[in-house]
C-alpha positions in Angstrom: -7.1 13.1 2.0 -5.3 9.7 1.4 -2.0 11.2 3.0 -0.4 9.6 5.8 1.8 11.3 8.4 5.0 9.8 8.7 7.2 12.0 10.1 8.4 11.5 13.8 6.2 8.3 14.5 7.8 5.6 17.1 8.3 2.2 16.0 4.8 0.1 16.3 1.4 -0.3 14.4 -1.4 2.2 13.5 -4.4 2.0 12.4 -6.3 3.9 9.2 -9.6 4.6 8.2 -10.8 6.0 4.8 -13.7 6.6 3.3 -13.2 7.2 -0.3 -15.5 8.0 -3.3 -14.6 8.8 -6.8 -13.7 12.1 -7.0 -11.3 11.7 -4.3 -9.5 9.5 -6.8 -10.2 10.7 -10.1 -12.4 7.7 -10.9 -15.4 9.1 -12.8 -15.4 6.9 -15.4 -18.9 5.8 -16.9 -17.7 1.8 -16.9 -16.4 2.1 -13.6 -19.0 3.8 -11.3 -18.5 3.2 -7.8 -21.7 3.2 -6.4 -21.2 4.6 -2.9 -18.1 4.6 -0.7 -15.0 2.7 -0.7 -13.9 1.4 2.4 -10.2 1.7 2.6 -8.4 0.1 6.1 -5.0 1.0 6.0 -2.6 -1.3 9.1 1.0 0.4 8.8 3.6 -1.0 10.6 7.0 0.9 11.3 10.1 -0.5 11.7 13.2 1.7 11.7 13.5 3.0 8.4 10.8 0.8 6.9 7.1 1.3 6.7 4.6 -1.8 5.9 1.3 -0.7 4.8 -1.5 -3.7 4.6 -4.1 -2.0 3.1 -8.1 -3.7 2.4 -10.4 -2.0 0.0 -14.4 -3.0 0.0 -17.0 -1.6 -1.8 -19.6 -1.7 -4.8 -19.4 -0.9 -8.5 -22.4 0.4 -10.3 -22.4 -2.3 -13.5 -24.3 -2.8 -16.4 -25.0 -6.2 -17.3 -23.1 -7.7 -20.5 -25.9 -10.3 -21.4 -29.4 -7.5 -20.8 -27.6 -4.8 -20.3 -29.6 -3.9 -16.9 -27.7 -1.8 -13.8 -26.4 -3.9 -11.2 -24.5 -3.4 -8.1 -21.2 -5.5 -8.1 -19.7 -5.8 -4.3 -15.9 -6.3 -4.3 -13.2 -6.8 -1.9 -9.1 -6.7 -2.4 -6.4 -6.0 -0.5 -2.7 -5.2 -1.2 0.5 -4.4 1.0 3.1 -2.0 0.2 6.4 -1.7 2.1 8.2 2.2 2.0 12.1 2.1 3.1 14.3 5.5 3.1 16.7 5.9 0.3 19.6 7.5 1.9 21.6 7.5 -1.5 20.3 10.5 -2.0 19.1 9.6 -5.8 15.1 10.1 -6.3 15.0 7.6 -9.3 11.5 5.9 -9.6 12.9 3.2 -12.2 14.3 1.1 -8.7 10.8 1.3 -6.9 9.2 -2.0 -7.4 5.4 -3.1 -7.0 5.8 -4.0 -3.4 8.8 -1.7 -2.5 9.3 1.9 -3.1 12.0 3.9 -1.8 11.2 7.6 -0.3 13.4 10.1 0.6 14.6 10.2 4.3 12.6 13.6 4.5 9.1 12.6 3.3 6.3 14.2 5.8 3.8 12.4 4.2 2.7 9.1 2.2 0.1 9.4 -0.6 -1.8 6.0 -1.1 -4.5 7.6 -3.6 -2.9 6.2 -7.0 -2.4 2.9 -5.5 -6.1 2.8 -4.2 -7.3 3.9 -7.4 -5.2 1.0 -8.6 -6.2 -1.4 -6.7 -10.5 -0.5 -7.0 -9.4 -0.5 -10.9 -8.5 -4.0 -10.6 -11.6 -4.8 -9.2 -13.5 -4.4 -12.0 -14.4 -7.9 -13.6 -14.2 -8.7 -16.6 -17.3 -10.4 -17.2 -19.7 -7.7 -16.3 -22.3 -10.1 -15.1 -24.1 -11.1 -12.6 -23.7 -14.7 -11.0 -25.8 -17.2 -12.5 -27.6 -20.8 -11.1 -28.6 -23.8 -13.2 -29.0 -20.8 -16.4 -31.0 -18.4 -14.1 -29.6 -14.8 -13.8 -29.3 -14.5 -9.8 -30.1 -10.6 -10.0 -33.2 -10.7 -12.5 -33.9 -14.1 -12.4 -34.3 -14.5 -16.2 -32.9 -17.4 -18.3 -29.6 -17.1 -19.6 -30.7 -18.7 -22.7 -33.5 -16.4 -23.3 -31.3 -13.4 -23.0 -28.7 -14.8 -25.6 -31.1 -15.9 -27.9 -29.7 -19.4 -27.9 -31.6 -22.1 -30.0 -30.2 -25.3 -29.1 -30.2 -27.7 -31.7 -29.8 -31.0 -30.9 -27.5 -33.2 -33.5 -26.9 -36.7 -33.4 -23.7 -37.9 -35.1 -24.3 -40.2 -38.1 -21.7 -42.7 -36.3 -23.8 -43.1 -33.6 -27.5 -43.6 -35.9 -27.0 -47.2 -36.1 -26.5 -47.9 -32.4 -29.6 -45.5 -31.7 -31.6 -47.8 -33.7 -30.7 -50.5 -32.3 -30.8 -49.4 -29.0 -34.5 -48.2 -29.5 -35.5 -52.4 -30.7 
């Protein structure tokens, strides 16, 4: 589903469009729901031996919220470029393929972006599953951030600073 044909293209750009949803990827994890479609735009350019892929993910997660522990729905963007070369040395070792660069054999029909996509939507997860707050006010249930954490604020005044107060106040 993710495969590209690479076999017997001219030099120039092409254009890709996935849609993608978890089983596609093998991302049925609880934590990580994604709660519709991916949006994958793939832009290869070739170049002789050399294939550039610029690829943008967008979609939504299903989260639950860390401080009420509500669903939410978390959109996220990313975007991430890989560049496959032929390796005419005839060796197939993987420890010389880098992030960015990976070297294919010069008789590869196809390139499979699936594991990088799942990669890359895995990295969008945040870390903080919460939504975005204003002035302590939850911007997805609109309750107060202090109320969810319980937080008592106690106000102490350091014992240096009594005597000015005092003074201040005659």
């Amino acid at each position: 589903m993710l495969k590209i044909h690479i076999s017997n293209l001219q030099d120039g750009e092409y254009d890709y469009e996935f849609k993608v949803n978890s089983g596609d990827i093998d991302l049925e994890d609880e934590d990580t729901a994604l709660a519709d479609d991916v949006l994958v735009k793939v832009k290869m350019y070739k170049a002789g031996n050399q294939f550039d892929f610029k690829t943008e993910l967008s979609g939504s997660f299903d989260l639950t919220c860390d401080r009420c522990t509500e669903k939410y729905k978390h959109d996220f963007k990313n975007s991430f470029e890989i560049i496959y070369k032929f390796d005419f040395s005839g060796s197939d070792d993987a420890e010389e393929n880098q992030d960015e660069i990976k070297y294919i054999l010069p008789k590869t029909g196809f390139i499979d972006l699936k594991d990088e996509i799942r990669d890359y939507i895995l990295l969008s997860v945040p870390m903080k599953k919460a939504p975005n707050e204003e002035n302590g006010i939850c911007k997805y249930c609109f309750k107060s951030i202090d109320d969810l954490l319980n937080i008592k604020r106690k106000e102490e005044i350091n014992p240096v600073w009594e005597k000015l107060i005092k003074i201040k106040k005659v």
